[in-house]
C-alpha positions in Angstrom: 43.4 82.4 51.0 39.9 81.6 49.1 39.7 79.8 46.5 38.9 82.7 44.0 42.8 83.9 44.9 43.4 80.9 44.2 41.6 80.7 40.7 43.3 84.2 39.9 46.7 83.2 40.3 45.3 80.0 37.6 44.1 82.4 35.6 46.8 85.1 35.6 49.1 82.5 34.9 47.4 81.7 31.9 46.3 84.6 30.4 49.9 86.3 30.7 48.7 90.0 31.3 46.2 91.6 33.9 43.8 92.8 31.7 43.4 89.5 29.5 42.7 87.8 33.3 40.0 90.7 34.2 38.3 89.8 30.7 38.4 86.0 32.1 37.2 86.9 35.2 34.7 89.7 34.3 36.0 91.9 37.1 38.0 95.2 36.6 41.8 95.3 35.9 42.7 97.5 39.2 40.6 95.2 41.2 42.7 92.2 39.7 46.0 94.3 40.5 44.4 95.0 44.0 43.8 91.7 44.8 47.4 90.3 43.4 48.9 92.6 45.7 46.9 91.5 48.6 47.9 87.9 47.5 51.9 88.4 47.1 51.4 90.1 50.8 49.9 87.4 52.4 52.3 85.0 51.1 55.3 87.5 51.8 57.0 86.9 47.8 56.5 88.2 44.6 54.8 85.7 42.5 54.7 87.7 39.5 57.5 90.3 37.8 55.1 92.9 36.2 56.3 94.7 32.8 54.1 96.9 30.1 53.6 93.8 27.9 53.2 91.1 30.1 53.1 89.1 33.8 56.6 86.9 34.5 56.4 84.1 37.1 59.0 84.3 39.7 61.0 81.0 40.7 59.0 80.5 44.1 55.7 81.7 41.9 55.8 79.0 40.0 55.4 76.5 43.4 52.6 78.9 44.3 50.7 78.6 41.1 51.2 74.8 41.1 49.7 75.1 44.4 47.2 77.6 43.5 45.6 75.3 40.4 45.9 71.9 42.5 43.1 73.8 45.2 40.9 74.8 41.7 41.4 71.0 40.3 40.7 69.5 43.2 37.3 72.3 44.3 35.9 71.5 40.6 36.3 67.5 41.6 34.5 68.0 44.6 31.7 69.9 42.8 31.7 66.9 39.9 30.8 64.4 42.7 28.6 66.8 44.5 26.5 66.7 41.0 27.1 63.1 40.5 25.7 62.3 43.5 22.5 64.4 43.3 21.9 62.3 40.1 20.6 65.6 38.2 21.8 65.9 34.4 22.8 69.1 34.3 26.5 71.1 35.0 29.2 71.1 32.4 30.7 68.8 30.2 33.8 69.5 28.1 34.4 67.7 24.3 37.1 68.0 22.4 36.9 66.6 18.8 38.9 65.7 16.0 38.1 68.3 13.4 36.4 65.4 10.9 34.2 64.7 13.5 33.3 68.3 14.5 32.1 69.5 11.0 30.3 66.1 10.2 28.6 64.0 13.2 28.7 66.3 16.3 26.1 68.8 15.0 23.6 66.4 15.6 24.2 64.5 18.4 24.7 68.0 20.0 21.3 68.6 19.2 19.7 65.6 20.4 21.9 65.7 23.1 20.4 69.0 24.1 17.0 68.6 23.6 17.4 65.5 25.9 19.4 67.4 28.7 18.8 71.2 27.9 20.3 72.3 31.6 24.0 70.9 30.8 26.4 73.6 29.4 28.4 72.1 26.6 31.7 73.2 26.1 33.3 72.0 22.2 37.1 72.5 21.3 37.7 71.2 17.5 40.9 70.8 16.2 43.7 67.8 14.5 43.7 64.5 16.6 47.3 65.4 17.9 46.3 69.0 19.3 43.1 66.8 20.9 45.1 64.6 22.7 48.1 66.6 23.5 44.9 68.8 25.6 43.1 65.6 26.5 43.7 66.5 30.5 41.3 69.6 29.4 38.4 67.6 28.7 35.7 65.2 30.1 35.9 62.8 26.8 37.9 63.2 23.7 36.8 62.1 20.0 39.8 61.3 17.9 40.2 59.6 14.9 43.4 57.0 13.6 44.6 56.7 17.1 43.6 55.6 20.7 44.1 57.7 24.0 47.1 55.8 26.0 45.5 55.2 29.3 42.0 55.8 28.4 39.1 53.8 27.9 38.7 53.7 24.0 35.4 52.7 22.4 35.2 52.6 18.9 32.5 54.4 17.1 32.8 54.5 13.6 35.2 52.4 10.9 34.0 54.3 7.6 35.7 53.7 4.2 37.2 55.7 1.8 36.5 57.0 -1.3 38.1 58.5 -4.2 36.1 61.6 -5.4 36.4 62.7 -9.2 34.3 65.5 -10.3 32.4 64.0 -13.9 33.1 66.3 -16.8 36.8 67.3 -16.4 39.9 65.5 -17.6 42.4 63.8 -14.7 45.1 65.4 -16.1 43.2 69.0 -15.2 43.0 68.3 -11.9 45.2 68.9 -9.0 45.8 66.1 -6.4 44.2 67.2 -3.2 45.7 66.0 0.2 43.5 66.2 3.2 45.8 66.5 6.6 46.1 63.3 8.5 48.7 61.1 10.3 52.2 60.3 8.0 51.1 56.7 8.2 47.3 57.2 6.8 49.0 59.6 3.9 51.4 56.6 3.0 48.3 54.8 2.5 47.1 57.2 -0.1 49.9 57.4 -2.0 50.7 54.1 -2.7 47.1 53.8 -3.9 47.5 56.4 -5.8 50.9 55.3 -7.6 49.3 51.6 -8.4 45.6 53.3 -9.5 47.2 55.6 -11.5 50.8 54.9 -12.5 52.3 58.0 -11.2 53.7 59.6 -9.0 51.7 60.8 -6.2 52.3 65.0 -6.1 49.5 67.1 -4.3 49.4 70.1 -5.1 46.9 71.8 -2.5 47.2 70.8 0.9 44.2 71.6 2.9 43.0 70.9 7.0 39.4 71.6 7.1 36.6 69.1 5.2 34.8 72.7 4.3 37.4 73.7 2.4 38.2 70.8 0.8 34.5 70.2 0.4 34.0 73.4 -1.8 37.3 72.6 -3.8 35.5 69.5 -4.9 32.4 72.0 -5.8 34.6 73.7 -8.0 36.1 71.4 -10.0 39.4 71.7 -9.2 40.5 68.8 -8.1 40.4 65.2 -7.3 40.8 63.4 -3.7 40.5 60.9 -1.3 37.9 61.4 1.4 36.3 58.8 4.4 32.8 58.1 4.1 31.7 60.6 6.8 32.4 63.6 4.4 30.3 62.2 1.6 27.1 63.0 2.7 28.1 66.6 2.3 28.3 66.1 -1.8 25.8 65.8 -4.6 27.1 62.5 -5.5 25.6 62.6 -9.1 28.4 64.6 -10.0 31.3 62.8 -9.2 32.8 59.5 -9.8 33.5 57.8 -6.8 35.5 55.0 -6.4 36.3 52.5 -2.9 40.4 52.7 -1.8 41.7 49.6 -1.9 45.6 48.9 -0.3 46.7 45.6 -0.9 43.7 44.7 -1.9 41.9 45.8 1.4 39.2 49.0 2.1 41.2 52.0 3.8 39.6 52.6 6.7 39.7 55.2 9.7 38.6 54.2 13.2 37.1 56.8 15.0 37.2 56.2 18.9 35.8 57.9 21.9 38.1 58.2 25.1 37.7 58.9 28.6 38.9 58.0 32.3 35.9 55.2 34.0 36.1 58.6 36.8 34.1 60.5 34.4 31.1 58.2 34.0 30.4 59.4 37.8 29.1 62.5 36.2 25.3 61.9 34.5 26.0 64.3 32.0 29.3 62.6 30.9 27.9 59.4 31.0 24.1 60.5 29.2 26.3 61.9 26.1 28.9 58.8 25.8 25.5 56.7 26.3 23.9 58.6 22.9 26.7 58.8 20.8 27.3 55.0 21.0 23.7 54.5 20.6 23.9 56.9 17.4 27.2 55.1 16.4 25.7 51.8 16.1 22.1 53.3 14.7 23.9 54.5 12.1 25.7 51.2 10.6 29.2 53.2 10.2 
């Protein structure tokens, strides 16, 4: 077998249907049914059961995929060090990024990043710390915030404060509590500063998971909340009141980390955009 029969049965497997793998693979759905069929009778077996709404992976399939997506891991390896060795900044490099992150600093060092190296592809998945680590084997280097990688190497980046936001010109008492999503652990923080600052109980009332939406919230007047340091750049400050978080007397503070295996630094494009976003990290006195 090739390894494109190989990199079908990957992507079959993962798309579910033939025509979501033709659309992957920009070839035809017959020529995708064609090819399966020649597959399943080289091997002798029936790797997939075939209904209207979707493909099925037989028992001995499932060895034969695992097979079939060890021979793709292993051919994009091979072209990593081909690349690594030729020393040229260039191929592909896949980020993923804690949501924060992605609507805040990334914009920028993806920019300078590509002025600097305009031949590497760049490929960005954004989303909640967990979901960025439960898909860490998906990507190059991972950007996560509150938590470290478990064997990774984790470099710190940023260790921002955080902030009460008030908007000026509206009673407390009209405002609902605002609870941006993080770990159970950072939110326990919140609350107790926000039982001994105000001497109630801590009740959000809107729950959001994007800094945009929380962001325009704010704009609006329609509520107060507690947001790191990052996000505050994004305001027009002489409207609010803003007050530092203090826990037990301490700043609440979220460390922001960059992870990776040591492997990946083989590859110059891994390594040039680790190299500028520590460089931007420490420029910027986070």
């Amino acid at each position: 077998m090739k390894v494109d029969d190989y990199r079908l049965l990957a992507t079959l497997s993962e798309a579910k249907t033939l025509r979501k793998a033709a659309e992957k693979l920009y070839i035809s759905q017959p020529a995708v049914s064609q090819r399966l069929k020649s597959i399943e009778d080289e091997w002798g077996v029936q790797i997939f059961i075939r209904t209207k709404k979707a493909l099925y992976t037989t028992g001995v399939g499932e060895r034969i995929i695992a097979h079939a997506k060890k021979v793709v891991d292993e051919e994009r390896l091979v072209k990593d060090y081909i690349q690594a060795n030729e020393g040229a900044v260039e191929g592909k490099i896949s980020i993923g990024v804690s949501s924060l992150i992605g609507y805040t600093i990334l914009p920028d060092i993806l920019a300078k990043y590509l002025s600097d190296f305009p031949n590497v592809n760049v490929k960005i998945d954004v989303g909640s710390t967990k979901e960025i680590i439960a898909n860490q084997g998906d990507y190059h280097l991972s950007i996560v915030r509150g938590a470290r990688i478990l064997n990774k190497e984790n470099e710190l980046l940023y260790s921002d404060k955080h902030y009460l936001v008030t908007p000026k010109d509206v009673e407390l008492e009209d405002l609902a509590v605002i609870e941006f999503q993080a770990d159970p652990d950072y939110i326990t923080h919140i609350k107790n500063y926000f039982e001994e600052r105000f001497n109630i109980k801590y009740e959000p009332q809107i729950f959001v998971d994007q800094i945009t939406t929380c962001r325009e919230l704010l704009r609006k007047k329609v509520g107060i909340t507690v947001l790191p340091e990052l996000v505050l750049d994004g305001l027009d400050l002489d409207n609010y009141h803003i007050e530092e978080v203090l826990v037990d007397g301490k700043p609440l503070t979220r460390d922001t980390y960059i992870s990776y295996d040591k492997s990946v630094l083989m590859l110059p494009q891994v390594e040039s955009f680790i190299d500028l976003i520590k460089r931007d990290s420490h420029n910027s006195g986070h």
